[in-house]
C-alpha positions as a LaTeX table, in Angstrom:
\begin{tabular}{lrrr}
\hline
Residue & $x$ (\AA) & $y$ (\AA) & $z$ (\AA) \\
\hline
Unk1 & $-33.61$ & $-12.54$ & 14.55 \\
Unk2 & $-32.09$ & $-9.53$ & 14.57 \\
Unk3 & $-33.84$ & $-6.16$ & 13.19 \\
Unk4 & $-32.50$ & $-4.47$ & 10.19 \\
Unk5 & $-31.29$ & $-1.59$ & 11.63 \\
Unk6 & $-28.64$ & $-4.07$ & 13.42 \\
Unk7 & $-26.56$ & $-3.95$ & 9.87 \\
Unk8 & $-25.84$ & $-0.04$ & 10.90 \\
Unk9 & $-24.46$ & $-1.59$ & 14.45 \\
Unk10 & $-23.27$ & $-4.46$ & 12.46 \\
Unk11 & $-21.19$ & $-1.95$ & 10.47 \\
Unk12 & $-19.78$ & 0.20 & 13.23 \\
Unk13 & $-18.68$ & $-3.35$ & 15.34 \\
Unk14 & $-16.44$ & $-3.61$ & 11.67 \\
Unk15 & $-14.90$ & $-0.74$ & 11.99 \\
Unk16 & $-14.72$ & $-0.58$ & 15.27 \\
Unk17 & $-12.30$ & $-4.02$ & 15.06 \\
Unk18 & $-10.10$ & $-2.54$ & 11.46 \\
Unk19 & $-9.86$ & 0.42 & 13.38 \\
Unk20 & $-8.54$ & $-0.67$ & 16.37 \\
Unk21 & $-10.11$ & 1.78 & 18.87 \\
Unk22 & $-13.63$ & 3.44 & 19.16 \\
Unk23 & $-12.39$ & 6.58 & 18.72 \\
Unk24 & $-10.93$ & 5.78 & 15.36 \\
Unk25 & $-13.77$ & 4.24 & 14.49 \\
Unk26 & $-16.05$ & 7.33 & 14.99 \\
Unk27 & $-13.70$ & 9.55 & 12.84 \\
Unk28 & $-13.88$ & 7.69 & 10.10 \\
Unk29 & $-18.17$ & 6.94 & 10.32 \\
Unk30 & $-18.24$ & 10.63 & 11.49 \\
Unk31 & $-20.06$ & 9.74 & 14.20 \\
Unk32 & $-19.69$ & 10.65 & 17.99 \\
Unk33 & $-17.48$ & 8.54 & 20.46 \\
Unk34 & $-21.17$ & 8.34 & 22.29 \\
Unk35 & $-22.44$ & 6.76 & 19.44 \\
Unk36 & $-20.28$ & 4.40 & 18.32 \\
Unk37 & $-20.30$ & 3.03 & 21.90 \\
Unk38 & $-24.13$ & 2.32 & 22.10 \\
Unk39 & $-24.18$ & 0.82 & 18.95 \\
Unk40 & $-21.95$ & $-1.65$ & 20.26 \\
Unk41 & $-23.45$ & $-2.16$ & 23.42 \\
Unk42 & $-26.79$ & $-2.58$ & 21.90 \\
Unk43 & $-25.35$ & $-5.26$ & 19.60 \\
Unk44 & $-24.02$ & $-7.04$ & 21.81 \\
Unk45 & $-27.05$ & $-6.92$ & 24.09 \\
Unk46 & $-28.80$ & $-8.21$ & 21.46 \\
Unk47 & $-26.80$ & $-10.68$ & 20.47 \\
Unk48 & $-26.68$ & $-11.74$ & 24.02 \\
Unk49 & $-23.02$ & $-11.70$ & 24.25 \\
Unk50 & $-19.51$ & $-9.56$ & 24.53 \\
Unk51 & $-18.25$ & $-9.05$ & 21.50 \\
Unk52 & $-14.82$ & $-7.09$ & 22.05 \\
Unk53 & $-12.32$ & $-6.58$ & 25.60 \\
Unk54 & $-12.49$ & $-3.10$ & 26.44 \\
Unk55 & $-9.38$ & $-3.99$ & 29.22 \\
Unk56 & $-6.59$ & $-2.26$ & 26.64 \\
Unk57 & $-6.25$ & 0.58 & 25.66 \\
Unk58 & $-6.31$ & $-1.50$ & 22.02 \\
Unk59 & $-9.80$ & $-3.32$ & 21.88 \\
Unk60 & $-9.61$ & $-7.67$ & 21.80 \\
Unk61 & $-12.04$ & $-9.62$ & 19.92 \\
Unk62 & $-13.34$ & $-12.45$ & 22.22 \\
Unk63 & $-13.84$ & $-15.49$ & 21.15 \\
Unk64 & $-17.42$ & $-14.67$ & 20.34 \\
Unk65 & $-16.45$ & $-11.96$ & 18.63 \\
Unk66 & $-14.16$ & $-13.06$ & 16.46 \\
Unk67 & $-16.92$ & $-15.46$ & 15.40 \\
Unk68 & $-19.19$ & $-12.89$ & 14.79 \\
Unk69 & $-16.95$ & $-10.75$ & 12.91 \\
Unk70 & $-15.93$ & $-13.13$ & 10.33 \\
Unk71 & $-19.97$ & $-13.54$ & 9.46 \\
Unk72 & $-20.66$ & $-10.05$ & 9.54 \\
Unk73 & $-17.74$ & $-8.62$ & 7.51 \\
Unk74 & $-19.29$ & $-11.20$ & 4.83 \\
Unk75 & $-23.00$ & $-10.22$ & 5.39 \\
Unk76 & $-22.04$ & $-6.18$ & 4.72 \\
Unk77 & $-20.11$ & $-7.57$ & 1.72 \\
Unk78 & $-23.33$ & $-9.31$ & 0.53 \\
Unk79 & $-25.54$ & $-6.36$ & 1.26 \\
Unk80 & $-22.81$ & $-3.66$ & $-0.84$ \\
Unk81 & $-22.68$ & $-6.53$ & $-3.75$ \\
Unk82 & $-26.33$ & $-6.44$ & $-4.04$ \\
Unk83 & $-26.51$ & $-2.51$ & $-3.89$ \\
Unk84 & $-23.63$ & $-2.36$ & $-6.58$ \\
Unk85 & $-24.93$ & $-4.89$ & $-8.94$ \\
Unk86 & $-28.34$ & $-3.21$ & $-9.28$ \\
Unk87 & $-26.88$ & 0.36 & $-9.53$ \\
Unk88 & $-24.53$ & $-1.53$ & $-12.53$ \\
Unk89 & $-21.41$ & 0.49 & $-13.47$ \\
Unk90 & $-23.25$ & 4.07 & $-14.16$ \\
Unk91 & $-23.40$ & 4.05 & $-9.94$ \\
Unk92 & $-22.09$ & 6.85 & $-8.38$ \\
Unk93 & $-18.92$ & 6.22 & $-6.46$ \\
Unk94 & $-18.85$ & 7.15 & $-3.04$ \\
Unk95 & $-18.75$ & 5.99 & 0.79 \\
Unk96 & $-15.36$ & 4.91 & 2.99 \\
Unk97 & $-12.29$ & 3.54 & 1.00 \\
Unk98 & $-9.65$ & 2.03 & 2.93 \\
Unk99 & $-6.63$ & 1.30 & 0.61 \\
Unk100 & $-3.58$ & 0.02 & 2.14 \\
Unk101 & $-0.11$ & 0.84 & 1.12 \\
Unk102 & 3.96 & 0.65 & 2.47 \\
Unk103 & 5.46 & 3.73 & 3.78 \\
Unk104 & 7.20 & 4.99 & 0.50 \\
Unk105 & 4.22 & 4.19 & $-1.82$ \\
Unk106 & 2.10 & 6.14 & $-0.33$ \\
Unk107 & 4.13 & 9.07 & 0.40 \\
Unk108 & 5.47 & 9.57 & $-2.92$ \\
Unk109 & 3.03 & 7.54 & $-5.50$ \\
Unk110 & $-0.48$ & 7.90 & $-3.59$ \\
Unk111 & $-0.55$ & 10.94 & $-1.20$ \\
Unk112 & 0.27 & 13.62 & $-3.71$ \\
Unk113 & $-2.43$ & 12.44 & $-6.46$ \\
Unk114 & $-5.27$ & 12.43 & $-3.98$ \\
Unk115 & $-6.37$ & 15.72 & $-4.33$ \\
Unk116 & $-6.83$ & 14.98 & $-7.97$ \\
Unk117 & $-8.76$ & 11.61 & $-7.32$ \\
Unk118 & $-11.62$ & 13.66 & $-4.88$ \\
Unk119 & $-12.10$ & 16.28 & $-7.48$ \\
Unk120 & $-12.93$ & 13.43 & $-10.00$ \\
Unk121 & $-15.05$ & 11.49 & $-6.58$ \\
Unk122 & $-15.64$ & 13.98 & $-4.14$ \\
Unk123 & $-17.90$ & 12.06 & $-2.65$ \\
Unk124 & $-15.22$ & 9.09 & $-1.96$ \\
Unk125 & $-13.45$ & 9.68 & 1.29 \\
Unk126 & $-10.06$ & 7.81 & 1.39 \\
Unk127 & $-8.76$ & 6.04 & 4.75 \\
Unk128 & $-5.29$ & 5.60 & 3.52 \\
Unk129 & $-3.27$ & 2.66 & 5.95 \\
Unk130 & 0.18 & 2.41 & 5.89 \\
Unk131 & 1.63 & $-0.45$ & 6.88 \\
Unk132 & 4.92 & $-1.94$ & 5.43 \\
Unk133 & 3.49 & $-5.88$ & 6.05 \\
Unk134 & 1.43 & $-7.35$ & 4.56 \\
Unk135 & $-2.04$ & $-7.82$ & 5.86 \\
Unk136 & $-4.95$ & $-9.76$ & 5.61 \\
Unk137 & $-7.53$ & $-7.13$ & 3.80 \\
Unk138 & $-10.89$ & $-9.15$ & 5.29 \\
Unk139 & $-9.69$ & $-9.42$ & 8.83 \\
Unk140 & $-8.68$ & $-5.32$ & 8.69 \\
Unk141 & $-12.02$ & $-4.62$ & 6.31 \\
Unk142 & $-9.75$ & $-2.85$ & 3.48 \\
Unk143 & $-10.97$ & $-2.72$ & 0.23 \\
Unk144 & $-7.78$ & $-2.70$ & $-1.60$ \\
Unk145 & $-3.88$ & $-2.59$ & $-1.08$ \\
Unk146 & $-1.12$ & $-1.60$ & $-3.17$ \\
Unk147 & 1.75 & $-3.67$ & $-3.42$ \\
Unk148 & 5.02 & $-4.47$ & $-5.53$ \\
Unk149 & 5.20 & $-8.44$ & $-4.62$ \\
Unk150 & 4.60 & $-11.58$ & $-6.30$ \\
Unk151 & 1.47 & $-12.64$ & $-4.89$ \\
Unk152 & 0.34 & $-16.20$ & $-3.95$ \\
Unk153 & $-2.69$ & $-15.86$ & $-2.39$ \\
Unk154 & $-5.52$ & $-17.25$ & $-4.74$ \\
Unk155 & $-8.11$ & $-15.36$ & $-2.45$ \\
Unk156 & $-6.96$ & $-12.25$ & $-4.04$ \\
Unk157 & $-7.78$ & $-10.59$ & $-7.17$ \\
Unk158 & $-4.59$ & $-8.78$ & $-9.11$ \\
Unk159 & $-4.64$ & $-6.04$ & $-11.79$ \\
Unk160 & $-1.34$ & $-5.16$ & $-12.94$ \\
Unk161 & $-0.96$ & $-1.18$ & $-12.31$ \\
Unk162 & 2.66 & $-0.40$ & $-13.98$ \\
Unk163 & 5.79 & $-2.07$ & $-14.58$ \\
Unk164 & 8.47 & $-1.24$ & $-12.00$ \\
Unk165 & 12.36 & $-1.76$ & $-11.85$ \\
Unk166 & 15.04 & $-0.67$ & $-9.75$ \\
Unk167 & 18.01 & 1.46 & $-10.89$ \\
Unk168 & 21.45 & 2.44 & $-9.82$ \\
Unk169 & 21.90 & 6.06 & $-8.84$ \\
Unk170 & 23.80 & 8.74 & $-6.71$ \\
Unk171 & 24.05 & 12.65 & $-6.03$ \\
Unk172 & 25.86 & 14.42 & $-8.73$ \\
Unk173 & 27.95 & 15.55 & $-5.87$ \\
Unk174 & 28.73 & 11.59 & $-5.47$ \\
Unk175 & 29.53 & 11.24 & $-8.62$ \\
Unk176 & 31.92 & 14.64 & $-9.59$ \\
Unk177 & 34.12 & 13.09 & $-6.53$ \\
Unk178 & 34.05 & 9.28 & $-7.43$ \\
Unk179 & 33.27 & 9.29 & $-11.13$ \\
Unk180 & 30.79 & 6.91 & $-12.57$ \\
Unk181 & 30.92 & 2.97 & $-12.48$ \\
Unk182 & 30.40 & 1.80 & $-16.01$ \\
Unk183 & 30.22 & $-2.10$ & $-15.77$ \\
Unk184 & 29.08 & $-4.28$ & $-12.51$ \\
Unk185 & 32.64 & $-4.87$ & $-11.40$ \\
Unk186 & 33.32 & $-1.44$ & $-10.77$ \\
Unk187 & 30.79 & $-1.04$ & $-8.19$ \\
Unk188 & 33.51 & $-2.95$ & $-6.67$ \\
Unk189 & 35.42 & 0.08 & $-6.48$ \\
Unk190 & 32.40 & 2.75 & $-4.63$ \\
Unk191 & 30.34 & 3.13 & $-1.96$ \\
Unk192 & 27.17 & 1.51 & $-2.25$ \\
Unk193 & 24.10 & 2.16 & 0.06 \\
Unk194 & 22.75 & $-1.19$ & 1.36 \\
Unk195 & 19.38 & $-1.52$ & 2.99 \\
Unk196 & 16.61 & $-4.09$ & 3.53 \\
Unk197 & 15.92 & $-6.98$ & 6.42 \\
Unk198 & 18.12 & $-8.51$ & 5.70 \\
Unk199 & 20.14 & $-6.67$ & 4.14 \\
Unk200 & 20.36 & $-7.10$ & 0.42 \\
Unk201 & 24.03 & $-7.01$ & $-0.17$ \\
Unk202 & 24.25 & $-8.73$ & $-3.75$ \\
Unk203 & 22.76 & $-6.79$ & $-6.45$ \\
Unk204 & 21.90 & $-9.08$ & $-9.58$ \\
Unk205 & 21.93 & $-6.55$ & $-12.86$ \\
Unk206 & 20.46 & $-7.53$ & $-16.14$ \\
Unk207 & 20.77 & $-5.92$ & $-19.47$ \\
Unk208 & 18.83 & $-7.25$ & $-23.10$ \\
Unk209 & 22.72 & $-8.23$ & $-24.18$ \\
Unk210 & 24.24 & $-9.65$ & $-22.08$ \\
Unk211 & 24.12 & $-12.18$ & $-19.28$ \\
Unk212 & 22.91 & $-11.34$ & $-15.80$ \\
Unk213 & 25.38 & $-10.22$ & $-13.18$ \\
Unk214 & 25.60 & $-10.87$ & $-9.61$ \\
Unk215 & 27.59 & $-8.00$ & $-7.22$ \\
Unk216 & 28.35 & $-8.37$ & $-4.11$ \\
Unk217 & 28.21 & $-5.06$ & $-3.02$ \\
Unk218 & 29.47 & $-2.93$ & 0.45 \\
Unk219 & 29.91 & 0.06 & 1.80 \\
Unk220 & 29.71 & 3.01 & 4.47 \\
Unk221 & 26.49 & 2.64 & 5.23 \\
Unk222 & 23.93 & 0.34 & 5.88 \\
Unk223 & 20.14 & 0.76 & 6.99 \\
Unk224 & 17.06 & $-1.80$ & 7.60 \\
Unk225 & 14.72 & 1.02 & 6.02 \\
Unk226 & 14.61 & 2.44 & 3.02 \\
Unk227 & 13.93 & 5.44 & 3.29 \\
Unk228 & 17.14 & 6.00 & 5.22 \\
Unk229 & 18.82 & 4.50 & 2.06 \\
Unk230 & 17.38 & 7.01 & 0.29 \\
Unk231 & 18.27 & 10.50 & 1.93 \\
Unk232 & 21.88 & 8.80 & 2.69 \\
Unk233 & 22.27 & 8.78 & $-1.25$ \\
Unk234 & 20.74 & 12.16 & $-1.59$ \\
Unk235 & 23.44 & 13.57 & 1.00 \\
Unk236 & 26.21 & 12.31 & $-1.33$ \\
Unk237 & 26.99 & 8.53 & 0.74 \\
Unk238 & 26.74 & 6.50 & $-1.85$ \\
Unk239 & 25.46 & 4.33 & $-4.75$ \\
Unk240 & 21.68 & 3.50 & $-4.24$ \\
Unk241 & 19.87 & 0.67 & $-5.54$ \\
Unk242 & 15.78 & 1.61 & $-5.57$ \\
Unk243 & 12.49 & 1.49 & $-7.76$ \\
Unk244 & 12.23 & 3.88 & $-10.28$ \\
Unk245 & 9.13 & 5.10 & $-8.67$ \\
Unk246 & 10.92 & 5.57 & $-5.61$ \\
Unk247 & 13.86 & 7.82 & $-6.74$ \\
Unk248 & 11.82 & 9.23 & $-10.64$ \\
Unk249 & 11.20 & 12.50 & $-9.02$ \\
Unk250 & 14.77 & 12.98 & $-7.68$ \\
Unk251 & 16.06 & 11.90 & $-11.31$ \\
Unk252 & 13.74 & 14.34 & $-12.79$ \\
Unk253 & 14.51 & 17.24 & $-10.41$ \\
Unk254 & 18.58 & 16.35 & $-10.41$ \\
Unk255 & 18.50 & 15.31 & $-6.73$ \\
Unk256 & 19.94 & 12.43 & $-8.31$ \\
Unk257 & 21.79 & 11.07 & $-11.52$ \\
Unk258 & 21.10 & 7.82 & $-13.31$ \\
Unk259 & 24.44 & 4.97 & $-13.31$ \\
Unk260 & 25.13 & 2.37 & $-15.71$ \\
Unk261 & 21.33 & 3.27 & $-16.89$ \\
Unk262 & 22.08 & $-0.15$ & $-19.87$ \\
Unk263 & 21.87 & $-2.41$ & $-16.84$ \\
Unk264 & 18.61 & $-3.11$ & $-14.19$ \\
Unk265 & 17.20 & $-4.90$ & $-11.93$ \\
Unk266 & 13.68 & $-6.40$ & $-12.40$ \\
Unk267 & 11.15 & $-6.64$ & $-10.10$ \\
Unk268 & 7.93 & $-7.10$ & $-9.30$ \\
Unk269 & 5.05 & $-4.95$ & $-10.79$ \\
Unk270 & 3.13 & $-2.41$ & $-9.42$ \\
Unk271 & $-0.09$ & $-4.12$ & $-8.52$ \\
Unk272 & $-4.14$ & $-3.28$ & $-6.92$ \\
Unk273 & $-5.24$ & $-5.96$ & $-5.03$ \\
Unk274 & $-8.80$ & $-6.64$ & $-3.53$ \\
Unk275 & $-10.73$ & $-9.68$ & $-2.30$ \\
Unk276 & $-12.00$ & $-12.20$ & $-4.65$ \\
Unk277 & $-15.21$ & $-13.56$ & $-4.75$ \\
Unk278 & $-17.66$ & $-10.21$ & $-4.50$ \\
Unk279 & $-18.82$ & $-7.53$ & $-6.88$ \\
Unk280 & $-16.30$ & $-5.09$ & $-7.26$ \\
Unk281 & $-17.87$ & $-1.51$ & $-5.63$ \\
Unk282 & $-17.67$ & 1.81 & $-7.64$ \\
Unk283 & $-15.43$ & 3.04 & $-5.02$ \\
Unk284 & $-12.82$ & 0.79 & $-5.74$ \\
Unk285 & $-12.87$ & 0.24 & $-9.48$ \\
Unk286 & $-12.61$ & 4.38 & $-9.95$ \\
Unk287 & $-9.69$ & 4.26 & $-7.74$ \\
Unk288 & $-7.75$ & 1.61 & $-9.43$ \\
Unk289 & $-8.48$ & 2.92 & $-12.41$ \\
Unk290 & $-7.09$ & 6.40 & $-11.57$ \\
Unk291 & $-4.00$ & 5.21 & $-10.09$ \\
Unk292 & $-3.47$ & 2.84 & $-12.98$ \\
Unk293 & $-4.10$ & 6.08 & $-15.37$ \\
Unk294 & $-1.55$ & 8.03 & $-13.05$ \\
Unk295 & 0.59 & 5.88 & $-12.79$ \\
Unk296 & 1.12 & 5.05 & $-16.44$ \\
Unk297 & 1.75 & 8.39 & $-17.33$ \\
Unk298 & 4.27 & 9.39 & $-14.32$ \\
Unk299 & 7.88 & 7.85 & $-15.78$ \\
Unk300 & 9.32 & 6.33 & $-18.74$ \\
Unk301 & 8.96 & 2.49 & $-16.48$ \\
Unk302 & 10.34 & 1.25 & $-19.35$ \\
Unk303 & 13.10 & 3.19 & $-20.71$ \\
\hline
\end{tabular}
């Protein structure tokens, strides 16, 4: 049996594997490299058994390990359910919160807002992950992702954060030269930005009268990332099709001007995800619940 203290070692093996390295790991315990790597030496010693490849300069689970994690990442889940449920909702948020996020998102929708969120929960330190895949938040030990997806997994619990749609737009300067497309067919007639892997060269536009519309759309320039896209419409390239919450400051600041704003494209909604089955912790439901007040409250999502 091994002694309590172990769930401290059993904790910094967790890490250890989201993190990737031992030197992550120790930033984000704030804890020495030194330490970090007798914890997980002693574990293993008591466990009788290596636990990670130290060969790379990217730590391996062995088989053993791999084993092990699985069981432990759902024992320290136990062990924070238990603290949270007696604590009830008054507890105090605080501890690590890893929330995972693409690229974009968290540039423009999470990074800028954080500030705000520790002066609410100072004692909440955020490990924000960007990744733009999906990934599997028990085998990486995050608490919560952000994503704009229709989501199949039953594992995972959903809350709906804020509508989202994309919209056609350009640079004014774009648009003094080429005019302004009115109906679908007349994108026909302009430069449209194209981006995505593949990319996503037929645009399907909706409006509340009228039937849906499918463009096959081309251009100057193409790009598999977005954010490319993006700064090629700000330079004046072309017609852009992105989420509002992409483009809403550059709408709001003039960077760039709203087309054919009668006709959209749906998509999915802005959603927090976390792992079902366990209590949720204070960490997480204050988080969501800012983000889901921010977010509200940023653009007219709607309109």
């Amino acid at each position: 049996m091994l002694p309590l203290d172990s769930l401290t070692d059993m904790t910094v093996f967790v890490r250890v594997v989201a993190a990737g390295s031992l030197s992550a790991a120790a930033r984000e315990l704030d804890m020495s490299l030194a330490v970090v790597s007798k914890r997980l030496a002693r574990l293993e010693a008591q466990l009788g058994v290596r636990l990670v490849n130290r060969t790379t300069r990217r730590l391996s689970l062995t088989q053993e390990g791999n084993e092990f994690h699985a069981r432990a990442v759902r024992i320290l889940d136990e062990v924070e359910d238990a603290a949270e449920s007696v604590g009830g909702h008054g507890r105090k948020a605080r501890g690590l919160l890893r929330v995972t996020a693409t690229a974009a998102f968290a540039q423009r929708q999470i990074s800028p807002r954080l500030s705000r969120f520790h002066a609410l929960h100072p004692d909440v330190k955020v490990h924000l992950l960007v990744s733009d895949t999906v990934v599997d938040l028990v085998q990486h030990g995050i608490d919560l992702a952000i994503r704009e997806a229709v989501l199949p997994d039953s594992n995972l619990i959903v809350r709906r954060l804020a509508p989202n749609y994309r919209t056609l737009c350009a640079s004014p300067e774009y648009a003094a030269r080429h005019g302004e497309p009115r109906e679908p067919a007349e994108l026909l007639q302009h430069q449209c930005i194209v981006f995505g892997e593949p990319p996503m060269t037929v645009w399907r536009l909706s409006r509340p009268d009228a039937e849906p519309v499918a463009v096959e759309v081309g251009g100057s320039v193409l790009a598999n990332d977005g954010e490319v896209a993006h700064a090629a419409a700000l330079s004046g390239s072309g017609i852009i099709l992105k989420s509002i919450w992409h483009v809403g400051d550059d709408l709001d600041a003039g960077r760039l001007v709203r087309l054919m704003p009668q006709w959209r494209v749906a998509a999915a909604p802005i959603q927090a995800v976390h792992p079902a089955g366990r209590h949720l912790a204070a960490k997480v439901r204050c988080f969501v619940e800012f983000l889901a007040a921010e977010l509200q409250s940023a653009y007219r999502w709607g309109t």
